[in-house]
Steps between C-alpha positions, in 0.01 A plus 500: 500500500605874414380803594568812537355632796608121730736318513456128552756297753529123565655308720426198509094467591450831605455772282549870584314787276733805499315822462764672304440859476699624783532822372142574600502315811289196300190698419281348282357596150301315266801304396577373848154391558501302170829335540446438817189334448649296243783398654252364785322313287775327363661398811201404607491261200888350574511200666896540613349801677390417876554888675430829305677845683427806417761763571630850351819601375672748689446733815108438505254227461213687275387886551192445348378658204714655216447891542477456107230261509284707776547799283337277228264386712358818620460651133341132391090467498316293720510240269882461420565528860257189599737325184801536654331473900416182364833342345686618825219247703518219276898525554459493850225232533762285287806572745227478779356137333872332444462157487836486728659718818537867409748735763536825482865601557449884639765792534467888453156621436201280424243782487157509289495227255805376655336415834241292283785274320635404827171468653395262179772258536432240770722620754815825515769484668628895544808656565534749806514772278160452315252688497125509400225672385119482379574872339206546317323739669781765490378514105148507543430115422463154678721237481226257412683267233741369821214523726389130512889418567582723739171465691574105559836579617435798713138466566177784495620699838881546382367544145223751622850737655702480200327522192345813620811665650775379309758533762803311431623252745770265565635150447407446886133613486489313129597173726242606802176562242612167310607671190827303535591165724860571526708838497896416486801749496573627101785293443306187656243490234577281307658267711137557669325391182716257435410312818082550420548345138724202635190415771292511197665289282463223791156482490286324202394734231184373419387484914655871493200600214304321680506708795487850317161356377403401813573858634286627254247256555456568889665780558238765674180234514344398834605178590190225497413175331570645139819570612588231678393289202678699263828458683407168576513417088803708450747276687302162462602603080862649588578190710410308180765635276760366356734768691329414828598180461834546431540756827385256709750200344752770519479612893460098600761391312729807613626625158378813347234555301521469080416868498787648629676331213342725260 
């Protein structure tokens, strides 16, 4: 894969996405969105892919939108802006929907759109000097595209305080609202991510879809007898997979399992 705006690095099963525009912190344009949506896609689609990361080149993770692209924006009509409103949330519902473990590896600023990105992946890891923002407001707008994603990792009564004031805060409050599970000094990142992706790579792939489904399944429903029967027929047809079987045969006969070959 090639692009212009990423750039795409493997090692071994994990691969890292590279926003590559360091020059303007990682904002995003149309072309971003595109390429990044099609670069999801087709590591979605790789097989020798088992953990996608999504990082940005140089001092800062993402600063949002492109000040080109909001110019654009606010001279478009209705119409073109509900176009491009609506590429920008099928890109993120596909980073959101990966069929494998996403991470967001944070430094620098992660402010407007940039807060989304890391709040669409299925879990961040931040450096101590990030920094976040739902910044909308400042320009007279919502940040309602990266409301569904930030709202399940921060939930309403954070969300309530900072899309309408738009304060900026830290790496330590993104860790205390649940923006971000881990926040490591700048020159442990990586090492940091590093650590996340090996645990992931332990565990079975298909059990790891699995259980994304089954958070979207039950996640926020009262627990009764539909519940209980849906979870009940969740792991009655996990434990009957080929993979299941083989985790079990792994663990009693004490070797590892044929996944962490791959």
């Amino acid at each position: 894969m090639s692009y212009d705006t990423l750039d795409i690095e493997r090692r071994g099963a994990i691969a890292t996405i590279w926003m590559d525009r360091p020059d303007v912190f990682n904002a995003f344009n149309e072309q971003l969105i595109a390429e990044l949506d099609d670069a999801c896609r087709a590591l979605d689609t790789d097989a020798a892919v088992r953990v996608v990361v999504l990082g940005g080149r140089g001092r800062h993770f993402s600063a949002g939108a492109d000040l080109h692209w909001m110019r654009r924006a606010a001279d478009s009509s209705e119409q073109d802006n509900l176009a491009d409103s609506r590429r920008f949330a099928a890109m993120l519902r596909r980073l959101a929907n990966l069929s494998k473990p996403t991470i967001a590896r944070v430094q620098g600023a992660a402010l407007g759109g940039g807060t989304g990105l890391a709040a669409a992946c299925d879990m961040a890891i931040a450096a101590d000097d990030a920094s976040f923002a739902t910044s909308e407001a400042r320009f007279g707008i919502i940040p309602a595209v990266i409301s569904p994603y930030v709202l399940r990792a921060i939930g309403p009564r954070h969300a309530l305080r900072y899309f309408q004031s738009a304060e900026r805060f830290g790496a330590a409050e993104a860790k205390a609202i649940g923006l971000v599970g881990e926040v490591v000094a700048l020159d442990q990142l990586d090492a940091a991510v590093g650590r996340l992706a090996q645990a992931l790579l332990a565990c079975g792939p298909q059990a790891q879809f699995a259980a994304k489904e089954l958070i979207a399944a039950i996640g926020g429903r009262r627990i009764d007898d539909a519940v209980g029967e849906e979870t009940a027929t969740r792991i009655a047809r996990q434990r009957a997979t080929a993979e299941a079987r083989e985790g079990f045969a792994a663990f009693f006969e004490k070797r590892p399992p044929a996944w962490t070959a791959t």
